[in-house]
Structure formats: structure tokens, C-alpha cells
C-alpha positions as CSV (number, residue, x, y, z in Angstrom):
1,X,-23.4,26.6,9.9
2,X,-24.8,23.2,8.3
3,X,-27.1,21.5,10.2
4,X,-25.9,18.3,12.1
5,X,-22.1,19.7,11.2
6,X,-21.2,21.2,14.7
7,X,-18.7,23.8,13.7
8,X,-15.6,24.9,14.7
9,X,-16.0,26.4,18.1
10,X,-19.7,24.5,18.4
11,X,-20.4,22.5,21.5
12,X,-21.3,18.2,20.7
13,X,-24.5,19.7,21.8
14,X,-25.3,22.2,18.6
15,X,-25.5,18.9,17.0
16,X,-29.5,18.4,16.6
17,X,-29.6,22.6,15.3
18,X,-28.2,25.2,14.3
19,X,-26.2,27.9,16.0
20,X,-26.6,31.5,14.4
21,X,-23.8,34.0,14.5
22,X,-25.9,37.6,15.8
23,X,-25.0,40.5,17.9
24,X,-25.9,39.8,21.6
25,X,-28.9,41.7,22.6
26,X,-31.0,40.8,19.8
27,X,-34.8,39.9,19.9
28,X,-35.5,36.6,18.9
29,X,-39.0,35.6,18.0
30,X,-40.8,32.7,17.6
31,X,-40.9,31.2,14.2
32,X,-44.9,29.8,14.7
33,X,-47.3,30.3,17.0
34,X,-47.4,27.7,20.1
35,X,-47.2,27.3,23.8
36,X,-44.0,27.5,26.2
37,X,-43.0,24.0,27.2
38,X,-39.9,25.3,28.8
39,X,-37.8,28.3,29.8
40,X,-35.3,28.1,31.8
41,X,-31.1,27.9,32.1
42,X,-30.3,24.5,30.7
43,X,-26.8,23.0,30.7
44,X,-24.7,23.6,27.5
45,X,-27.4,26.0,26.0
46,X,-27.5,28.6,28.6
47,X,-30.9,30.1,28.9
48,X,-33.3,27.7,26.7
49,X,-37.2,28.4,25.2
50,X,-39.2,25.6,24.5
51,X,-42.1,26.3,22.2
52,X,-44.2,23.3,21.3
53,X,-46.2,24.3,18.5
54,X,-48.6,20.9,18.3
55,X,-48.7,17.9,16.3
56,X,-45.4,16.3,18.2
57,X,-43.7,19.9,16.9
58,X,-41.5,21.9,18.7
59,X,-38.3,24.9,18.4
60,X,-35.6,25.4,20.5
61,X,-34.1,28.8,21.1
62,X,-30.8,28.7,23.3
63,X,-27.9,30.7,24.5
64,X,-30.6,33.3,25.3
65,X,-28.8,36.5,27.5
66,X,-32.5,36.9,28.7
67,X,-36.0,35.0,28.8
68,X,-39.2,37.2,28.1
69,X,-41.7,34.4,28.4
70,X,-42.5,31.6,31.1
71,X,-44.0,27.8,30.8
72,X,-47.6,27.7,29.9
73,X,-47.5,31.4,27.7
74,X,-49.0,31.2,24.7
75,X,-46.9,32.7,22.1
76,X,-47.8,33.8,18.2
77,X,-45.7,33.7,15.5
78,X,-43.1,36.1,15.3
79,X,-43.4,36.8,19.5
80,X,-40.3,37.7,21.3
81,X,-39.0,35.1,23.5
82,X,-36.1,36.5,24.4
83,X,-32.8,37.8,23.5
84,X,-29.8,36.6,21.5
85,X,-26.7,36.2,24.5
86,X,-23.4,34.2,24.0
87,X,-23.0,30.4,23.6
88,X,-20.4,28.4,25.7
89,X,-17.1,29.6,24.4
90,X,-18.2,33.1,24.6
91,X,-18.8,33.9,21.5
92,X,-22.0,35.6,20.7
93,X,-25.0,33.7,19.2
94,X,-28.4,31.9,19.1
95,X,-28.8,28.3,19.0
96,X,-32.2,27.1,17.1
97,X,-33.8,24.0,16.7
98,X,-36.4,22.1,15.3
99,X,-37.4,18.7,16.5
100,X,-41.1,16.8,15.0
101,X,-41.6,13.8,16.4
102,X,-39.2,13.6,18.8
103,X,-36.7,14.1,16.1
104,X,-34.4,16.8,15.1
105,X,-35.4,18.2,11.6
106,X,-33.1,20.6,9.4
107,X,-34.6,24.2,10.5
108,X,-33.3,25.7,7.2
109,X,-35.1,23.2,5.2
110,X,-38.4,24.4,7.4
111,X,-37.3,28.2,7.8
112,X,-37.6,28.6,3.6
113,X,-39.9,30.4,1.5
């Protein structure tokens, strides 16, 4: 999926991310070390990690089937944070974003080598 595209079958709210196609029931870690800022259900991403990583930096990890951290763990790079569940239309997924500043940033221009 293209960032800021949507996509058919995407919620308005996929929007600011991307939403990954994966097998439900996979782990999904985080991309840089941080701390929880949030982890909870949250309406339209299902369960949704926070990690806020410093310097105004954060990722977003939604339409988790289950949560493996709580607010205020410290998390390192590549840390499980939960695992991959289905997004609203049932189809199975992970949602991911990136947001500096308060902005949303592409994640695939920040996820390359």
C-alpha cells in the first residue's frame, strides 16, 4: 500500500500509515528503541502500541490480536510488542505508523536501508 493512499478495503483512518497485508498471529516488533506511550484498544485500529522513541518521534502499531507490553515499558529495537490481528473489515493485517513532530511521515521512506 502507498502511504497517504488508503486502499481498497482501508479504513479513512489508515490514512497517516500504512497497513501491511501479514498472517494473523505474527510478532511485530519495534522498529527503534523507545518507551510505551500507549497500549490499549483504540477505535478504528483495534488494539494500538504507542512507542515514543524521543525527539517529538513516535510509531504506531495497530490492529494488534494481542498486546505484550504496557505504558511506561521500555522497549529496544526489534522488541515484540504484540501480534499482527485483523483490521476492521476482517481482513488480516498490521497497521504502522510513523509520526515526528506531530506529523505523519512516510514509514517506507524511514524503514529503508
Amino acid at each position: 500500500m502507498k502511504f497517504g493512499a488508503g486502499g481498497r478495503g482501508a479504513p479513512v483512518s489508515s490514512r497517516n500509515g500504512i497497513e501491511l497485508s501479514l498472517p494473523e498471529g505474527q510478532p511485530v516488533r519495534a522498529v527503534h528503541e523507545g518507551t510505551v506511550a500507549f497500549a490499549e484498544p483504540f477505535s478504528g485500529y483495534g488494539n494500538l502500541v504507542i512507542v515514543d522513541h524521543g525527539d517529538k518521534g513516535f510509531s504506531l502499531y495497530g490492529h494488534l490480536s494481542t498486546v505484550s507490553v504496557k505504558k511506561g515499558d521500555r522497549v529496544e529495537a526489534a522488541a515484540p510488542v504484540g501480534l499482527t490481528g485483523r483490521n476492521p473489515s476482517g481482513n488480516p493485517s498490521l497497521y504502522f505508523e510513523l509520526r515526528v513532530d506531530g506529523h505523519p511521515v512516510d514509514p517506507l521512506q524511514w524503514l529503508k536501508k
